[in-house]
Residue, then its C-alpha position, 0 to 999 in steps of 0.5 A: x387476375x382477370x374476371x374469368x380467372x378463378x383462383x383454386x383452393x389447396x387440396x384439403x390435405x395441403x396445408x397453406x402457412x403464413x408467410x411470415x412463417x415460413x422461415x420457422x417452418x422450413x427450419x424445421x426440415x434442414x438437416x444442418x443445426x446452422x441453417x436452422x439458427x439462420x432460419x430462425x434469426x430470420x424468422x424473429x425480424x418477421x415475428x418482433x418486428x423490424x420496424x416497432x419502436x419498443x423503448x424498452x430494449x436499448x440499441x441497435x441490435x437488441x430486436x435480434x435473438x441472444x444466442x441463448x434465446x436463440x438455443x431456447x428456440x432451437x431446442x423447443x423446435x426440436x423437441x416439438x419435431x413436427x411429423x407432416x405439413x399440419x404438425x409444422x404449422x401448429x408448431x410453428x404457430x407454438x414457437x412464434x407465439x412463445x417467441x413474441x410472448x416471452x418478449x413482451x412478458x419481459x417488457x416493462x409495461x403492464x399492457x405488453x405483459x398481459x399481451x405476453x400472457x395471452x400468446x403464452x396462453x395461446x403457445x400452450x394451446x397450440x401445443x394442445x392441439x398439437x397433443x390431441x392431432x398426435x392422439x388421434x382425437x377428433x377436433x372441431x374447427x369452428x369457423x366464424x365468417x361474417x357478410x353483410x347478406x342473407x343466411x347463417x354466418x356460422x359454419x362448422x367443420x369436423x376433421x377426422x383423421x384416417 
């Protein structure tokens, strides 16, 4: 991008997801139970890591879903059933966390069991959030940014919905 060239923010109303992401966030919307699955099987390469050595799984295939996760997951997503762009990211962000939360909960070392807790700790907040948004409660959105320069470094913003 040359110097002159300012990248624009999204709308307010346009929510941006990660990119690892999106694969759950689309699975949202397909019609098809199996567009879904492969959605989601997509998704969990993104999420366990590909790459993450984890001595406590053994073979080859063992970093992919079972089938019965994969229902696990598949039923989650549909009983959160996300209703606009900002419900798809919490509800995404509520089945990665339990995904990888779940997994690490299952291992057989302490460190990744307290790991596990805090992201099913985060899951269960996420879906808080989720509850208030539905509620039409007002959430404050706390945003720390920290810079080496003068002036405050915390800012606040409260969205309202309409």
């Amino acid at each position: 991008m040359a110097k002159s060239e300012k990248k624009t923010p999204p709308p307010l109303n346009e929510v941006v997801a990660p990119m690892a992401l999106s694969p759950i966030i689309q699975a949202f919307h397909v019609d098809s139970e199996e567009a879904a699955h492969s959605l989601i099987l997509e998704a969990s390469k993104a999420i366990y890591g590909e790459k993450e050595k984890d001595y406590n799984f053994i073979g080859p295939g063992d970093r992919e879903l079972s089938e019965s996760e994969l229902e696990g997951v598949s039923s989650l997503m549909r009983g959160l059933a996300p209703r606009d762009s900002l419900e798809t990211l919490y509800a995404a962000q509520i089945v990665a966390s339990h995904m990888l939360g779940m997994r690490k909960l299952s291992s057989g070392y302490n460190e990744d069991q307290k790991i596990g807790l805090k992201l099913l700790k985060f899951c269960n907040e996420s879906m808080q959030l989720l509850e208030k948004k539905r509620n039409g409660a007002t959430q404050n959105i706390t945003v720390n940014h920290n810079y080496n320069g003068p002036g405050q470094t915390l800012s606040q913003t409260v969205i309202k919905e309409k």
